[in-house]
C-alpha positions as CSV (number, residue, x, y, z in Angstrom):
1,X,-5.7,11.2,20.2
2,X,-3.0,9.1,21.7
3,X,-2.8,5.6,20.2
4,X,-0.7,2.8,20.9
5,X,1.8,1.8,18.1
6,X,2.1,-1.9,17.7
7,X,4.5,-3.6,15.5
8,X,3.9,-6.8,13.3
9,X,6.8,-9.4,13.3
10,X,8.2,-8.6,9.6
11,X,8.0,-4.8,11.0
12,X,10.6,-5.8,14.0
13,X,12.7,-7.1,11.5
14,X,12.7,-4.2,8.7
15,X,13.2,-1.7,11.8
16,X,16.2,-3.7,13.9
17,X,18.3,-3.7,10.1
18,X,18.2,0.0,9.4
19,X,20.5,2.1,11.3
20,X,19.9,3.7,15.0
21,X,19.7,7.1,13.6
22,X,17.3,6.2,11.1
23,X,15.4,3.7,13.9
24,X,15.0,6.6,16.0
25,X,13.4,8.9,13.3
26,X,10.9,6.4,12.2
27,X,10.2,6.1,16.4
28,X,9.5,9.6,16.8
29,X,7.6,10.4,13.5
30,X,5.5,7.1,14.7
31,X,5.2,8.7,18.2
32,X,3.8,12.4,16.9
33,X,1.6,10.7,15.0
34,X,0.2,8.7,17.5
35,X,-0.1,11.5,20.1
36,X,-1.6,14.2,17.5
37,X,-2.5,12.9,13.9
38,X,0.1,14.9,12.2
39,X,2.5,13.4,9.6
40,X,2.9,12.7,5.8
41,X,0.5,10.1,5.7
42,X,-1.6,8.5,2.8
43,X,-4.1,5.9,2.1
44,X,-2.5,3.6,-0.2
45,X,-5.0,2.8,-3.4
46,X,-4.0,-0.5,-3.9
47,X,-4.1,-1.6,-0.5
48,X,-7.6,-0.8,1.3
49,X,-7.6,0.2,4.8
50,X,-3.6,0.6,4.7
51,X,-2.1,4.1,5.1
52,X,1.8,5.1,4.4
53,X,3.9,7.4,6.5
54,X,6.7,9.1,4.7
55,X,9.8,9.8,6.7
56,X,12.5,10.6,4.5
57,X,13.1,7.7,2.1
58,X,11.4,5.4,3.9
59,X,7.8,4.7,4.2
60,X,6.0,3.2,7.0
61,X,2.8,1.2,6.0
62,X,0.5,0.8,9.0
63,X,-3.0,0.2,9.2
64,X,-5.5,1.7,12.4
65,X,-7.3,-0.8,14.1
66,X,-10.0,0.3,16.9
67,X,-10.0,1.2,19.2
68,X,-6.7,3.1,19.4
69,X,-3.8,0.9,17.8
70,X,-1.4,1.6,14.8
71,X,-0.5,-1.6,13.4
72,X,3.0,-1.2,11.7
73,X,3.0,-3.4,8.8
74,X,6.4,-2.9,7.0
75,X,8.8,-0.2,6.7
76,X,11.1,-0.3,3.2
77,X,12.9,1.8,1.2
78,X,11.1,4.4,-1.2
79,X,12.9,2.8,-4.6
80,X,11.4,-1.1,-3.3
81,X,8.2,-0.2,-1.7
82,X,5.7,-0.1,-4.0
């Protein structure tokens, strides 16, 4: 599968102000996902063509675009997401 994860501005920003630990555990649940389609991952009703990975209390909203990208959208906090 092997896609290439690509971050939107407001994305680099909601990542670079949670911790490292917490950075690097968003990183590799965006990784395995990218390289094998596995994760807890939803498509949001609200939002059409937007999906949500969980990882812990966060939640990653990303969107695939063809060919092979993962646009990350936003990553927030489980309480403020939706």
């Amino acid at each position: 599968m092997n896609r290439r994860v690509v971050f939107r501005p407001a994305a680099v920003r909601d990542l670079a102000r949670l911790d490292r630990i917490v950075q690097a555990r968003i990183d590799a649940a965006l990784a395995r996902y990218a390289a094998t389609g596995h994760g807890d991952v939803k498509s949001l009703k609200d939002r059409p063509g937007e999906l949500r990975l969980r990882v812990g209390k966060w939640r990653v909203f990303f969107s695939l675009e063809p060919p092979d990208f993962i646009r990350v959208l936003g990553i927030d906090n489980r309480g403020e997401a939706y």
